[in-house]
N, C-alpha and C positions, 0 to 999 in steps of 0.2 A: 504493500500500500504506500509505502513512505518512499520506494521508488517511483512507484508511478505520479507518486503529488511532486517529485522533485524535476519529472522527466515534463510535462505539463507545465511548469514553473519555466522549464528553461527553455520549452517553447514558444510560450509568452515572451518571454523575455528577445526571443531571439526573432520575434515578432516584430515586436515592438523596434528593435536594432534598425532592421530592415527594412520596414515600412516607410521612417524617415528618407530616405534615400528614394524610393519608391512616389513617395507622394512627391518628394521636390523635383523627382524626372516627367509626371504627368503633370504637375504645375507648371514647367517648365516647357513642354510640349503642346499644353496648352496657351501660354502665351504665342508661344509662335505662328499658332494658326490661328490665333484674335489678329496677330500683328504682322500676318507675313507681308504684305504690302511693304510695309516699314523696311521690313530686310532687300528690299528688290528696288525701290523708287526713291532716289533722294531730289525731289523736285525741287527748285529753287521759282519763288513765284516773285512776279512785279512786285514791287519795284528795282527785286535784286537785280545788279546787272548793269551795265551801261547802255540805258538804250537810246541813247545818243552818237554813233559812230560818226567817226570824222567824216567832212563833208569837202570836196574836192575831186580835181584832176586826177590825183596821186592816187585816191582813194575808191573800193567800190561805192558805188551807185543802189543803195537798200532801201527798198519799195516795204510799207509794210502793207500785210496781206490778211484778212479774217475771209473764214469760210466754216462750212458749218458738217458737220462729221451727219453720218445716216441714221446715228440715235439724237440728231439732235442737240448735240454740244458744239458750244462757238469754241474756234480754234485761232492761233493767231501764228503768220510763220514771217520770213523773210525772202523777197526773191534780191537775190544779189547778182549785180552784174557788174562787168571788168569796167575800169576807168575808161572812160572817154565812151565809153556805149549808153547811148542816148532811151532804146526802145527795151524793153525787159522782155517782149515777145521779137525779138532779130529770128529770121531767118536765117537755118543752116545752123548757128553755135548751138554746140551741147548744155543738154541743163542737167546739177545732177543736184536729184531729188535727194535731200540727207537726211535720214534718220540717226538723231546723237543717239550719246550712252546715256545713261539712268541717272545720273546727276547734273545741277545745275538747269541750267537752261541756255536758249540759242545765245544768245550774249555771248557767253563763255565759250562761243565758239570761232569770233569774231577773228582774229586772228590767223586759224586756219583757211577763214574764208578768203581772208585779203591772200595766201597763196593761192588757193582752189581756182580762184576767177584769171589768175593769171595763166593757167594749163592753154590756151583761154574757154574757161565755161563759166557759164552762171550758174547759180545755186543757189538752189532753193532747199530751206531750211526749215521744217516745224516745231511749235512746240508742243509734246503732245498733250493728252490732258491733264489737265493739274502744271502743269510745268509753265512758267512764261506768265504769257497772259492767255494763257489757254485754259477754259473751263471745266467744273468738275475734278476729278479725283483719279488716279493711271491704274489702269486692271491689264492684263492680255486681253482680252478681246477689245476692250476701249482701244489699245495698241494699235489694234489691227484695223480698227475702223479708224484711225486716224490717217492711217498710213495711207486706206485708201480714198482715204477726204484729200488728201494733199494729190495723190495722180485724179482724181476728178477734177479737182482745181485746175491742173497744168494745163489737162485734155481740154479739159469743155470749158472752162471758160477764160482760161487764157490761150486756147488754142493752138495748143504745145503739141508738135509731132511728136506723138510716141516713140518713134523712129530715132529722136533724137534726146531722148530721157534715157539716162544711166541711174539706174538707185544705188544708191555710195550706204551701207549701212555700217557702222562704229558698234563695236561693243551691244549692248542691248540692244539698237536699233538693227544689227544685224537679223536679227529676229525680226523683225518688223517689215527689212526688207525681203527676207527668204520669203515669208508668207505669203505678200503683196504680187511675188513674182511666180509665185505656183497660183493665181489665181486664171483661167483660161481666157476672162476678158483683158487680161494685162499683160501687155506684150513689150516690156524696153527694150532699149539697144542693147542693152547687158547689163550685169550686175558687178558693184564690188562691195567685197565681203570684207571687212578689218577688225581684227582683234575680238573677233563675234567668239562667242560659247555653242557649244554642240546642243544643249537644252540646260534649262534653270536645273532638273535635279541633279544632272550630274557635274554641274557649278556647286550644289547644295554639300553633294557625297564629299566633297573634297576641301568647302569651308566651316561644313558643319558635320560631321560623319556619323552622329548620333540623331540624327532627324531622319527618321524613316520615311522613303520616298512616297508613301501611299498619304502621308499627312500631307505633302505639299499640293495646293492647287494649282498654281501658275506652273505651266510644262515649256514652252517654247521649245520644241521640239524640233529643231530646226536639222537636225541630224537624218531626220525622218521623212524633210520636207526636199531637200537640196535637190536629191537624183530627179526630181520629175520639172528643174527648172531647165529648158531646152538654150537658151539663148548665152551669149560667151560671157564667160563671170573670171574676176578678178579676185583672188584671194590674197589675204597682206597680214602677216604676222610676224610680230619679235619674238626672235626664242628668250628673251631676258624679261617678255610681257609679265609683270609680278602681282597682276591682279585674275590674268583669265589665260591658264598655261598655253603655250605652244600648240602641246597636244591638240587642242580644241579644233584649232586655228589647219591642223594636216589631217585629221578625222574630217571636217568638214571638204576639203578640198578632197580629199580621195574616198568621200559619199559620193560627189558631185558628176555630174555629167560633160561629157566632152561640149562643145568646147572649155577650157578653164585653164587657169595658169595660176602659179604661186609666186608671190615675192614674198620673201624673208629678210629680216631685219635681225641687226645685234646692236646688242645694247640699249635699246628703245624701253622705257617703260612701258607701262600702259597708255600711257595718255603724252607718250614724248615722239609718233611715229614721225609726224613731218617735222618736228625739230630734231630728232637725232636720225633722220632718214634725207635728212636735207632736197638738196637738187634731182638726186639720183631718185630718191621715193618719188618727188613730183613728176618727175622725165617715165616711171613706171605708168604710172596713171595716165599721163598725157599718151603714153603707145600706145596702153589699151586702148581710152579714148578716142583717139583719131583710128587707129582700127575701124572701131564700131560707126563713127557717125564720118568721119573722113579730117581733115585739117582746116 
């Protein structure tokens, strides 16, 4: 008897041990799928940001733009074109349509813009929702309907040759643009692909590896999506990228369908490709580019 009250005692107790750990892993599990949003979107909303970009010669020429997504959300972007270009719809120059990464907003991307338009193309740039001064709150599928508010825009009412649209996707917008371009009414010049992830969980396995993939709802599956894109795609990765491995970046391009090419970087962080890819990264883009639409 006095075994079996001691052997029950140590069960309790060894209950009790365990549970603590137990309850702080499903507390904890639980927050993440109150807040996974939080873990995937760091938007930066107006007024952050400079949105006042220099005004000149020297400088692009940025038209702003509101247009309104198919659930009904106002969206707000930029179309930027090369200095001394007068008309934002020119005949013949390329436009590439840019989907950024998950943080900030198009501001903070201003920068790269004044390179991009000297390839020479324009670009157009959104924000998507929640971000900028763009409406509502960022989900995947909101993503996705943004992505294809901004080629309806180009299309139809500024009556932008498809022919001559490249979707340029960064990081998360990588995703954004894979989608957009598996869709059968959307047909660009090509696509490029930079510093993009294969999908969210296997981002997730590798910054959080105790979060079971069936919790997570956001998938961007882009791994899944790539082989059924027909038209020539750009792929651009640093193997020194410290935020979204390499790996992603060559899984992705060897998913992919002919035509497609890779350029690789060293030493590039995440968000350092056209500063530490200098001349040579831009003169990449510009090949493709004129490839697809001509010089």
């Amino acid at each position: 008897m006095t075994s079996r009250r001691t052997s029950a005692k140590r069960r309790r107790i060894l209950w009790r041990i365990a549970r603590i750990p137990l309850l702080a892993t499903i507390f904890f599990l639980g927050l993440f799928m109150l807040f996974e949003d939080s873990f995937i979107y760091f938007p930066s909303k107006y007024p952050d940001g400079n949105w006042q970009p220099p005004v000149g010669a020297a400088f692009p020429r940025v038209e702003d733009c509101t247009f309104i997504a198919s659930d009904g959300v106002k969206l707000h972007g930029w179309h930027c074109t090369p200095p001394g270009r007068l008309e934002a719809t020119a005949e013949g120059r390329p436009v590439l349509l840019w989907f950024h990464g998950n943080a900030g907003n198009l501001t903070h991307r201003y920068d790269t813009i004044v390179n991009l338009v000297r390839l020479p193309a324009d670009v157009f740039i959104l924000d998507y929702r929640g971000y900028g001064r763009s409406d509502a709150e960022p989900s995947e599928k909101g993503l996705y309907l943004d992505g294809r508010a901004a080629w309806d825009f180009l299309t139809d009412q500024r009556g932008v040759d498809p022919n001559r649209i490249v979707l340029f996707g960064r990081s998360l917008g990588g995703a954004v643009a894979i989608e957009l371009a598996t869709r059968q009414d959307v047909t660009p010049a090509g696509v490029i692909i930079e510093s993009a992830f294969t999908s969210v969980p296997d981002m997730a396995a590798q910054i959080m590896p105790l979060i079971p993939r069936v919790l997570i709802r956001t998938q961007m599956r882009s791994i899944e999506r790539i082989a059924s894109i027909q038209v020539p795609k750009l792929f651009v990765h640093s193997v020194d990228d410290e935020i979204i491995p390499f790996d992603h970046g060559r899984r992705l391009f060897e998913a992919a369908a002919e035509p497609k090419q890779f350029y690789r970087l060293e030493g590039a962080g995440h968000n350092e490709t056209d500063l530490v890819g200098g001349q040579a990264y831009l003169d990449a883009l510009a090949q493709f580019i004129v490839s697809l639409v001509g010089s």
